[in-house]
DSSP file (Angstrom, degrees, kcal/mol; ACC not computed):
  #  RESIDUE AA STRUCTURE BP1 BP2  ACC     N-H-->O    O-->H-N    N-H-->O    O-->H-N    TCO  KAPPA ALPHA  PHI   PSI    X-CA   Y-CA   Z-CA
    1    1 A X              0   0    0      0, 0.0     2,-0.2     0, 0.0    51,-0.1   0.000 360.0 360.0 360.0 123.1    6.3    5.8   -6.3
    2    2 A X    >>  -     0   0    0      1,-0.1     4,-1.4    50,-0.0     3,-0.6  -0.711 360.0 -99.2-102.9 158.0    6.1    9.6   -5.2
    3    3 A X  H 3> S+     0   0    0      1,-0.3     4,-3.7    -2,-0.2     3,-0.2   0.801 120.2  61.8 -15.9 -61.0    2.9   11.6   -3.8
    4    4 A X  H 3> S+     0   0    0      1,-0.3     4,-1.6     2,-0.2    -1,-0.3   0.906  98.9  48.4 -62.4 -50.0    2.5   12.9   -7.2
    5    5 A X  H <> S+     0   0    0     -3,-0.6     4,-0.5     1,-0.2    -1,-0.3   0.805 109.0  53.6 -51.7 -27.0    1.9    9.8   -9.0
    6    6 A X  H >< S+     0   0    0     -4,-1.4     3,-0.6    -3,-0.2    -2,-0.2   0.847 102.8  54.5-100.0 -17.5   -0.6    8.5   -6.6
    7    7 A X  H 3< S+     0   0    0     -4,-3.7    -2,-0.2     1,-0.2    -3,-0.1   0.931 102.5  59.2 -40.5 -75.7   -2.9   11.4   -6.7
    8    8 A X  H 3< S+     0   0    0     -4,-1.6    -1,-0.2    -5,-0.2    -2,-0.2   0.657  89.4  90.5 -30.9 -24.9   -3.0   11.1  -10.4
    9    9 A X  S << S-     0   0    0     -3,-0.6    -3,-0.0    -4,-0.5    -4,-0.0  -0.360  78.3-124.1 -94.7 154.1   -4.5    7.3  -10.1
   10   10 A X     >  -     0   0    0      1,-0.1     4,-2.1     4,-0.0    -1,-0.1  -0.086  30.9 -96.3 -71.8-163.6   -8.3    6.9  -10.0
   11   11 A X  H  > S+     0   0    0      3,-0.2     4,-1.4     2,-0.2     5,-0.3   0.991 129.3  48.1 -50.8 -73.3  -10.2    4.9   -6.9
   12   12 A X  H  > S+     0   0    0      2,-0.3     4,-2.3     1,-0.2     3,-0.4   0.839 115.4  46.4 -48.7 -61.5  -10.4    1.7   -8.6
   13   13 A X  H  > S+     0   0    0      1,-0.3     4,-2.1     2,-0.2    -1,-0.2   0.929 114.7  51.5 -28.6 -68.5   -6.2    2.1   -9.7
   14   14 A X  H  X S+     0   0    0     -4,-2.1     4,-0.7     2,-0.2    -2,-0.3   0.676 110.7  44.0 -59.7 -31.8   -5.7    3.1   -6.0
   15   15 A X  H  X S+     0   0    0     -4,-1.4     4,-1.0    -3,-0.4    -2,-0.2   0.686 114.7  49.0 -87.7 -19.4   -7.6   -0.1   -4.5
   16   16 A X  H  X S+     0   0    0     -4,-2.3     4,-1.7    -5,-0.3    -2,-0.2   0.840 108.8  51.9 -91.8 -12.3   -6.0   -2.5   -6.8
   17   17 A X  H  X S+     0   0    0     -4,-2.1     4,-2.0     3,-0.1    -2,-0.1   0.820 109.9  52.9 -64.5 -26.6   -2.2   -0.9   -6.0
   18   18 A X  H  X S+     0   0    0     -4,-0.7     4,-1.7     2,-0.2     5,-0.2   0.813 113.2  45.3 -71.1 -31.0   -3.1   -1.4   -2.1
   19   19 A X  H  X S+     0   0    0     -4,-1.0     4,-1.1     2,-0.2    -1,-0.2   0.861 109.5  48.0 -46.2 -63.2   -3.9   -5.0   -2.9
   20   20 A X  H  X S+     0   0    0     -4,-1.7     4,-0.9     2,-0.2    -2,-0.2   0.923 117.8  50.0 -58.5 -58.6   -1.1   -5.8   -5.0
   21   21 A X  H >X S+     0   0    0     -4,-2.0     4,-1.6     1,-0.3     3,-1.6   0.801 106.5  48.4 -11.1 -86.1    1.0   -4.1   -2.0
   22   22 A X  H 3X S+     0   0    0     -4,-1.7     4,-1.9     1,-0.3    -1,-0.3   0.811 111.0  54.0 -57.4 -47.7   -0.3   -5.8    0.9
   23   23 A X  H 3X S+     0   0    0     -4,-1.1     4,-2.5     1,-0.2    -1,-0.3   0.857 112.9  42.0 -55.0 -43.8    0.3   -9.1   -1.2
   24   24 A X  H <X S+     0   0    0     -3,-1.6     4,-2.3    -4,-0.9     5,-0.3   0.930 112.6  53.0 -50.5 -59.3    4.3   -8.2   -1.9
   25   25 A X  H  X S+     0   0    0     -4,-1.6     4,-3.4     1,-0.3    -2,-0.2   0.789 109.0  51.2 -61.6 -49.1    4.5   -7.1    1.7
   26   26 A X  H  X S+     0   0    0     -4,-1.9     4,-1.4     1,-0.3     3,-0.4   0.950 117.3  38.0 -49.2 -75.6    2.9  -10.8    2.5
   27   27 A X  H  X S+     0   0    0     -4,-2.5     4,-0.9     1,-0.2    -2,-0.3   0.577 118.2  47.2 -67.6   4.1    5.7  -12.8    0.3
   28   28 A X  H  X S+     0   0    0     -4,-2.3     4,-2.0     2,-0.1     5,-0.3   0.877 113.0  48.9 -87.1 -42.5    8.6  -10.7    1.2
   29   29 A X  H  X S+     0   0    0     -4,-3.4     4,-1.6    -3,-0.4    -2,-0.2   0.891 114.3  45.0 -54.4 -47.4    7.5  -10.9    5.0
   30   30 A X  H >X S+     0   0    0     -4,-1.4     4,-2.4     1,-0.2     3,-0.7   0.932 113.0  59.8 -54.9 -45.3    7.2  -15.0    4.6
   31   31 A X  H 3<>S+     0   0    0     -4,-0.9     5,-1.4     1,-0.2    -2,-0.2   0.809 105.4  43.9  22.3 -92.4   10.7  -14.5    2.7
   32   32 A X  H ><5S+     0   0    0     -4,-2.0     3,-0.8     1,-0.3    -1,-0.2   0.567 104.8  59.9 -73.7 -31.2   12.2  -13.1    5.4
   33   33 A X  H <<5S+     0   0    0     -4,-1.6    -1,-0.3    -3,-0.7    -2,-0.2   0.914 109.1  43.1 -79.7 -33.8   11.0  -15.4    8.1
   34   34 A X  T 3<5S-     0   0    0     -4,-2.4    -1,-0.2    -3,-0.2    -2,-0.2   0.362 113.3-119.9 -87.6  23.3   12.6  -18.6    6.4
   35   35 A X  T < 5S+     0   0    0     -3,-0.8    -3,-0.2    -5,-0.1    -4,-0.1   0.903  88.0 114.8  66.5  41.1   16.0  -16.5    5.7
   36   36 A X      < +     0   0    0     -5,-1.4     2,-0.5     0, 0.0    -4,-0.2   0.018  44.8 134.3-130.3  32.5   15.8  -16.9    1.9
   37   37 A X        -     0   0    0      1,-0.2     3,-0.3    -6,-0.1    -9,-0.0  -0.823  34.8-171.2 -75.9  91.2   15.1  -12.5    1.8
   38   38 A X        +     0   0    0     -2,-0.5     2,-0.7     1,-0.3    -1,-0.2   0.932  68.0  19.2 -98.2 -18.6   17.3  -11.1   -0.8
   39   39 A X    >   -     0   0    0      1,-0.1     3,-1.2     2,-0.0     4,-0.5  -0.906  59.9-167.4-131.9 140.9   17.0   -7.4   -0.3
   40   40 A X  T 3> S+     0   0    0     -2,-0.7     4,-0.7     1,-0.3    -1,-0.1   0.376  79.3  73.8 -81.3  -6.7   15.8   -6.5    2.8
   41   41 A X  H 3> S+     0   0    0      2,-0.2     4,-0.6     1,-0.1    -1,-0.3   0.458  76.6  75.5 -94.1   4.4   15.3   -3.1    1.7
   42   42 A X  H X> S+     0   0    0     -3,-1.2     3,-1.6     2,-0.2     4,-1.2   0.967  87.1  58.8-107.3 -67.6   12.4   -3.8   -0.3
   43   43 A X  H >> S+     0   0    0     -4,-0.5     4,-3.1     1,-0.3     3,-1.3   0.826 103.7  58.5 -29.0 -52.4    9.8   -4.2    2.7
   44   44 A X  H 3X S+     0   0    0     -4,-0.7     4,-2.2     1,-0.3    -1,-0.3   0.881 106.4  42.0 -49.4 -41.5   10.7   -0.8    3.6
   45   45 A X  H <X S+     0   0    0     -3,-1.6     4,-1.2    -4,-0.6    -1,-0.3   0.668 110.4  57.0 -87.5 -18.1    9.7    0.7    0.6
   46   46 A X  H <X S+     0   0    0     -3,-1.3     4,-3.0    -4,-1.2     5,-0.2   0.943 113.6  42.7 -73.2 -52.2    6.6   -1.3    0.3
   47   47 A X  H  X S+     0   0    0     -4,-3.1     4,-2.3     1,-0.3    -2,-0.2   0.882 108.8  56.0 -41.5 -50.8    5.6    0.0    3.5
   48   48 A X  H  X S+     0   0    0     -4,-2.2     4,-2.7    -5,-0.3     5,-0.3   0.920 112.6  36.5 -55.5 -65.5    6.5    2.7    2.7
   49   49 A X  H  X S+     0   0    0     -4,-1.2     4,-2.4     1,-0.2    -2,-0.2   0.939 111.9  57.7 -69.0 -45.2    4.2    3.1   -0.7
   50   50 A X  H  X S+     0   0    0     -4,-3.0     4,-1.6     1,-0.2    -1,-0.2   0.877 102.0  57.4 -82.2 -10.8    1.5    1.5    0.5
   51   51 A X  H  < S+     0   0    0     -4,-2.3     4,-0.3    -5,-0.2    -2,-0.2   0.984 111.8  42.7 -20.5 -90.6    1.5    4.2    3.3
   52   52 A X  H >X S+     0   0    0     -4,-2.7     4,-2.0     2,-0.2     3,-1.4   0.915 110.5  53.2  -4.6 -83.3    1.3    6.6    0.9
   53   53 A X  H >X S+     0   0    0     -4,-2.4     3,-3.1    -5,-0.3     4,-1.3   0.892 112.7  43.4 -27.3 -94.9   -1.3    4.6   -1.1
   54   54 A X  H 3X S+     0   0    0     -4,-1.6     4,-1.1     1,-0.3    -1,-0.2   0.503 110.0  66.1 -52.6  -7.6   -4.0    4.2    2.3
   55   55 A X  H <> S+     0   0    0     -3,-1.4     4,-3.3    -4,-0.3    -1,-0.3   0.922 110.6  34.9 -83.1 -40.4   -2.9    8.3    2.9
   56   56 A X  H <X S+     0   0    0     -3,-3.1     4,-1.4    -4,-2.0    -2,-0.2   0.733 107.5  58.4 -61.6 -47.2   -4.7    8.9   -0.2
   57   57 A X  H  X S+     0   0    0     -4,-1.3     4,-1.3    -5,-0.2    -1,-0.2   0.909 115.6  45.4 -67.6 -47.9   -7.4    6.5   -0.2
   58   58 A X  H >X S+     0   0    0     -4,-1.1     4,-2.4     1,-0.2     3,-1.4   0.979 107.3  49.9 -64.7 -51.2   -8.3    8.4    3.3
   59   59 A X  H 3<>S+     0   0    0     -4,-3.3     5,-1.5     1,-0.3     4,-0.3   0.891 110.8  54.0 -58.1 -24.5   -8.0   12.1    2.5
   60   60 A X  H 3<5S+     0   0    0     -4,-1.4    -1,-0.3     2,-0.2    -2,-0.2   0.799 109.5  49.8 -84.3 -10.9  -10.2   11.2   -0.5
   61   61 A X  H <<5S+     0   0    0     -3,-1.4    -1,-0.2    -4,-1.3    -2,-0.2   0.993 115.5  45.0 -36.0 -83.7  -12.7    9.6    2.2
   62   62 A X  T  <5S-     0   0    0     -4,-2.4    -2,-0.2     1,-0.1    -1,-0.2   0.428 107.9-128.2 -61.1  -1.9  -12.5   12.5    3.9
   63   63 A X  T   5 +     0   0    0     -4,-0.3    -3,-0.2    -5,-0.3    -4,-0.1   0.526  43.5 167.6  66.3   2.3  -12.8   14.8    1.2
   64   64 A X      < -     0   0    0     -5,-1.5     2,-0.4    -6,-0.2    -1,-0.1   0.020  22.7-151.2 -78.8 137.4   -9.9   16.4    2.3
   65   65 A X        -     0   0    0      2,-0.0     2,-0.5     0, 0.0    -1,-0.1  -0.962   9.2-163.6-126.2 133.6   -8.6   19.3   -1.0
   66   66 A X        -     0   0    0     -2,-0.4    -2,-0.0     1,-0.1     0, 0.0  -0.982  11.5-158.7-135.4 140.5   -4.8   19.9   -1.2
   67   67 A X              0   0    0     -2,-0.5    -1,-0.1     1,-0.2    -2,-0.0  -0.328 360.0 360.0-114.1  34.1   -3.9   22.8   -3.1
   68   68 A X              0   0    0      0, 0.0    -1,-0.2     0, 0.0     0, 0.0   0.815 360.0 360.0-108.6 360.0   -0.3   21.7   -3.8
C-alpha cells in the first residue's frame, strides 16, 4: 500500500485498516514465536503499512495540508 492510496481512504476506512493491521501484526507475531512463520517478510511490511496508516491518521489530527 503506497502514500497515495492511503490519502485517498476516508477516516472511518483509515481506522478500520489500522485495526485490521494491528490484528495481522498480532497473528504473525504469535506465528513467529511458536516457529510455524512462513514468510518472515510479511511483519515488515505490516509495520511498515500500518506506519503509514497512523502517519496519516496524525497529520489529519493535526490538520497538517500537503501539497504533493
Amino acid at each position: 500500500m503506497n502514500i497515495k492510496e492511503v490519502r485517498e481512504l476516508s477516516g472511518e476506512e483509515l481506522s478500520e485498516k489500522i485495526s485490521l493491521l494491528r490484528q495481522r501484526r498480532f497473528e504473525l507475531a504469535r506465528s513467529k514465536a511458536v516457529g510455524q512463520l512462513e514468510h518472515p517478510e510479511e511483519i515488515a511490511r505490516i509495520r511498515k503499512d500500518l506506519a503509514r496508516l497512523e502517519t496519516i491518521k496524525r497529520e489529519r489530527e493535526l490538520q497538517i495540508a500537503h501539497n504533493k
